[in-house]
C-alpha positions in Angstrom: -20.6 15.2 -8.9 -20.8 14.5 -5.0 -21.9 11.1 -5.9 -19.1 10.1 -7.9 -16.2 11.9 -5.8 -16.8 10.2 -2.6 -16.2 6.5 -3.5 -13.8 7.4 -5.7 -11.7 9.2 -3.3 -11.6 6.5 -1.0 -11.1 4.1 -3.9 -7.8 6.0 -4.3 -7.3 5.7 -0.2 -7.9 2.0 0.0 -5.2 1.5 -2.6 -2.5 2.5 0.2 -4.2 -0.2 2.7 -4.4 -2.8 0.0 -0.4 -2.6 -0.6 0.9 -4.9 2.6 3.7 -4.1 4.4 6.0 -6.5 4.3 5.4 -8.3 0.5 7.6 -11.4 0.5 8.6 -13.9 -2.4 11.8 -16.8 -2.2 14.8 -14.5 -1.1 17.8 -15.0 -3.3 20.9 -13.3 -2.9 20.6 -9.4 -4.2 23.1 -6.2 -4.6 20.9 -3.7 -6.5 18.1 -2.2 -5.8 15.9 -4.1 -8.5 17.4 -7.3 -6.7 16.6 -6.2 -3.4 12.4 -5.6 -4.9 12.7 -8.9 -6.6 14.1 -10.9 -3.1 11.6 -9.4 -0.9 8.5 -9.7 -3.0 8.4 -6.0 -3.9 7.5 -6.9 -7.9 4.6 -9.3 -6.9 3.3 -6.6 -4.5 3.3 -4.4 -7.5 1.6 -6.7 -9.8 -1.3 -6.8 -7.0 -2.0 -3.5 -6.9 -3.9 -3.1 -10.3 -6.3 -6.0 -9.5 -6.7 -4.3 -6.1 -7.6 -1.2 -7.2 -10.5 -3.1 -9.3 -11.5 -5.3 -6.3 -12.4 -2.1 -4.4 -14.3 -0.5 -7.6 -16.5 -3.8 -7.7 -17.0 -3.9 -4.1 -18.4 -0.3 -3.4 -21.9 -0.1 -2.1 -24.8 0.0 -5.0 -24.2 -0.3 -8.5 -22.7 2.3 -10.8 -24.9 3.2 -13.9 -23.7 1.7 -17.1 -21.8 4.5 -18.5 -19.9 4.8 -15.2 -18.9 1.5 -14.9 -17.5 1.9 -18.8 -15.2 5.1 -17.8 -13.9 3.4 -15.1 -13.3 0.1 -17.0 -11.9 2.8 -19.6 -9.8 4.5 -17.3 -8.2 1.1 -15.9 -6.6 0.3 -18.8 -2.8 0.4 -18.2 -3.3 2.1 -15.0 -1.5 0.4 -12.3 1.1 -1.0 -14.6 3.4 -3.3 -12.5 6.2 -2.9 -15.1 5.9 0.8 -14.7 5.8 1.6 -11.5 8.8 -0.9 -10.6 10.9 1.2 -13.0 9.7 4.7 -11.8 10.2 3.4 -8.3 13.4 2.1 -8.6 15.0 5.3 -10.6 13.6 7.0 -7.7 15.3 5.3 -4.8 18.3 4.5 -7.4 22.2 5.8 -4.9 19.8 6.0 -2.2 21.2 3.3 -0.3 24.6 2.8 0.2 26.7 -1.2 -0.9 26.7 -1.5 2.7 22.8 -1.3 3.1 22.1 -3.3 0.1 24.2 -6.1 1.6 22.8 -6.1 4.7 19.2 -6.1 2.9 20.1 -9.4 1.0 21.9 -11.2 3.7 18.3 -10.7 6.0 16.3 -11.7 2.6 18.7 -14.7 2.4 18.8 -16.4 5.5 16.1 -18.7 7.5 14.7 -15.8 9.4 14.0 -14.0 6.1 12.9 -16.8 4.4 10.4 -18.0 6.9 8.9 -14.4 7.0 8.5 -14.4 3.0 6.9 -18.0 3.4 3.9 -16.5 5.9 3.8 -13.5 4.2 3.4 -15.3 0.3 0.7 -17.4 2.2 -1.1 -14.4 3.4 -1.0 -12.7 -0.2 -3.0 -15.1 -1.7 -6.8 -14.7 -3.3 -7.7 -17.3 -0.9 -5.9 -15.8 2.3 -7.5 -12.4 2.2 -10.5 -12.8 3.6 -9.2 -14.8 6.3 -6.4 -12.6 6.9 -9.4 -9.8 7.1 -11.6 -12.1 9.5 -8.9 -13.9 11.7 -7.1 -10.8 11.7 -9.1 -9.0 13.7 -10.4 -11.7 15.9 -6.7 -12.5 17.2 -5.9 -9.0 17.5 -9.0 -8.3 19.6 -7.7 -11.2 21.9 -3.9 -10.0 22.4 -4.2 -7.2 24.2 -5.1 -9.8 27.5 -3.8 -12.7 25.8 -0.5 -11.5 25.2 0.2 -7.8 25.4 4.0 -8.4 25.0 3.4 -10.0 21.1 0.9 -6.9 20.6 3.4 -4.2 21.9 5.8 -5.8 19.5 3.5 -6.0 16.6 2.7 -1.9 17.5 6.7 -1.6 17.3 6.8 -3.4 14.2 4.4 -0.7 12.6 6.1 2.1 14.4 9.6 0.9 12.8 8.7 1.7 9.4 6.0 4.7 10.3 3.3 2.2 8.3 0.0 5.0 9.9 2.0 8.1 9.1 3.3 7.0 5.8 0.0 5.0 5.0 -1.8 8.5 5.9 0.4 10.7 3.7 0.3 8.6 0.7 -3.9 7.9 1.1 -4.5 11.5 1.1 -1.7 12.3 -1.6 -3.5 9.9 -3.8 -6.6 11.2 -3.0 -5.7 14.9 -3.7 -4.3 14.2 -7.1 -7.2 12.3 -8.2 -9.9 14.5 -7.1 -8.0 17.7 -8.6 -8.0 16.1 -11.9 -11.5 14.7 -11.8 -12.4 18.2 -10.5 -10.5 19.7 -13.6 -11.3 17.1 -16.0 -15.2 18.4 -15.2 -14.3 22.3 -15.9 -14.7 23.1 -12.3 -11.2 23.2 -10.7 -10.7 24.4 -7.1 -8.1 26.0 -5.1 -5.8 24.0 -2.9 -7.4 24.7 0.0 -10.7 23.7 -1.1 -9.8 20.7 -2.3 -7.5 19.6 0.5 -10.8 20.9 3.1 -12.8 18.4 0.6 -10.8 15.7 1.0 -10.5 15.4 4.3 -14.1 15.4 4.8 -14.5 12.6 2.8 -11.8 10.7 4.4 -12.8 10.8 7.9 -11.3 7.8 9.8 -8.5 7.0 7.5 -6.0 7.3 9.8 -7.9 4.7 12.3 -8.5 2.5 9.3 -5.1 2.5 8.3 -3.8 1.4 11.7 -6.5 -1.7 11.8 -5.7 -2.4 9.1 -1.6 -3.0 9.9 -2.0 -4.5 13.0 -4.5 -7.1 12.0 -2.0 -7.7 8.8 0.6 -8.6 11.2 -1.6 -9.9 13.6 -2.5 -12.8 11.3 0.7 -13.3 9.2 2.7 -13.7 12.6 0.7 -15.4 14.6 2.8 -18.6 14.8 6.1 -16.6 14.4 8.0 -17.3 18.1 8.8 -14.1 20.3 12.7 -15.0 19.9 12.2 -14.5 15.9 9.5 -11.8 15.9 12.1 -9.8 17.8 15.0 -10.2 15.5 12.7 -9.3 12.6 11.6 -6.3 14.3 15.6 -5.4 14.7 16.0 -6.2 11.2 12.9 -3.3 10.6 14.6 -0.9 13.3 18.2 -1.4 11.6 19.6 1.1 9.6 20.0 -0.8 6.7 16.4 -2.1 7.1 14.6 1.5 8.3 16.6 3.3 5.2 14.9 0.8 2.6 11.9 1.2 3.9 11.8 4.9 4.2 13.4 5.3 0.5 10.8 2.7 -1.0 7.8 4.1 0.9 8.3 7.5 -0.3 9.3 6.4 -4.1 6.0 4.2 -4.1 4.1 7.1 -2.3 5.1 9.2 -5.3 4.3 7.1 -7.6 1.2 5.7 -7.0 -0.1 9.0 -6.5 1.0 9.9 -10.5 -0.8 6.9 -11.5 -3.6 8.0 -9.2 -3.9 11.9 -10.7 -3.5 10.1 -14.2 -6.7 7.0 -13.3 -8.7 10.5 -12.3 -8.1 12.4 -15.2 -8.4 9.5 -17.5 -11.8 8.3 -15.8 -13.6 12.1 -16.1 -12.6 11.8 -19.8 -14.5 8.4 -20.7 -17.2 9.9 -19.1 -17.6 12.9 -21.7 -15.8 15.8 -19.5 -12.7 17.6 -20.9 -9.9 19.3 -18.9 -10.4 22.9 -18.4 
């Protein structure tokens, strides 16, 4: 059992980091909240996250035996489900925002600014980006500090705008409860709260340090040829209240949500493998 809940506990963390911050596709003018997730990239985001999830399966040290590898293939079916999630998501953050907000939201998605930071950010999404984003993300962010502390401070304020650690914390561990309680019960040997809370932060040591590298190195790279005059009025955009409102609502409804499809992936996956719930 300890051998099986450690990577998959931070499987269920990385899923959080994997989701970036500011998705982006062509902007288009929107006035619902489905419009507003389809202007900013939201939907492709979503469609990422499935294939994500997998990415970080395959890439965990050693290999699985068969039969685990099976239950997790097993368990991965319709888990993740892009269709899904954007509805749940949406009926959650459905009269949270007022016309107001979700015309402010579209005008920003709409106009140059907006469309130049989908543009970098679609670029930085792609199969082929990742590993660069991973590699020259961290080198440039290692260099800003002396290099340009004002464009670092302002990538910091950037995170800070839309609480990307804190949130990004809350939702890793979230996931990461609900999957281990169902795996946990799935096996016939649930816990109490508090043990499995104690449980899961041992296993989760660093996330919030992880969480933050990863962000700024994110932004680091998809920025870096973004002038100071526009990276400033895309951080206003973030600290607006039309801007820090969206954010908060979607964070929280994908929070939520992901963690559901989390509890379900754990209970699902201690199944295949021949448990039954308690």
């Amino acid at each position: 059992m300890p051998s099986l809940v450690s990577p998959l506990t931070r499987m269920a963390l990385v899923l959080y980091c994997l989701v970036p911050l500011f998705a982006g596709t062509a902007a288009a003018q929107a006035q619902t909240i489905s419009e507003i997730n389809k202007a900013n990239g939201f939907h492709e985001m979503l469609m990422g996250i499935g294939p994500g999830f997998t990415a970080a399966v395959k890439s965990a040290p050693g290999t699985p035996p068969r039969k685990v590898q099976d239950a997790l293939a097993a368990a991965m079916e319709g888990a993740f489900d892009p269709e899904k999630m954007e509805a749940a998501i949406e009926a959650r953050m459905a009269d949270k925002l007022s016309a107001r907000d979700l015309s402010e939201l579209a005008s920003f998605y709409a106009s140059p600014l907006g469309k130049q930071v989908t543009a970098l950010e679609i670029q930085a999404s792609s199969p082929q980006a990742r590993e660069a984003k991973k590699i020259e993300g961290a080198k440039i962010l290692g260099e800003l500090p002396t290099r340009d502390p004002a464009r670092f401070a302002l990538y910091r304020k950037m995170m800070d705008d839309i609480s990307a650690v804190d949130t990004g914390e809350a939702v890793g561990l979230n996931m990461g409860y609900a999957m281990l309680s169902e795996m946990l019960g799935a096996a016939g040997k649930p816990l109490p709260d508090d043990q499995v809370m104690a449980l899961l932060r041992k296993q989760t040591d660093g996330l919030r340090r992880d969480i933050d590298n990863d962000a700024m190195e994110a932004a680091a790279y998809i920025y870096r040829d973004m002038s100071m005059a526009d990276l400033k009025l895309y951080e206003a955009f973030l600290a607006s209240p039309a801007g820090s409102r969206y954010y908060d609502q979607m964070q929280v409804a994908l929070g939520a949500v992901m963690t559901d499809e989390a509890r379900s992936f754990g209970h699902r996956f201690f199944v295949a493998l021949g448990y039954r719930k308690a």
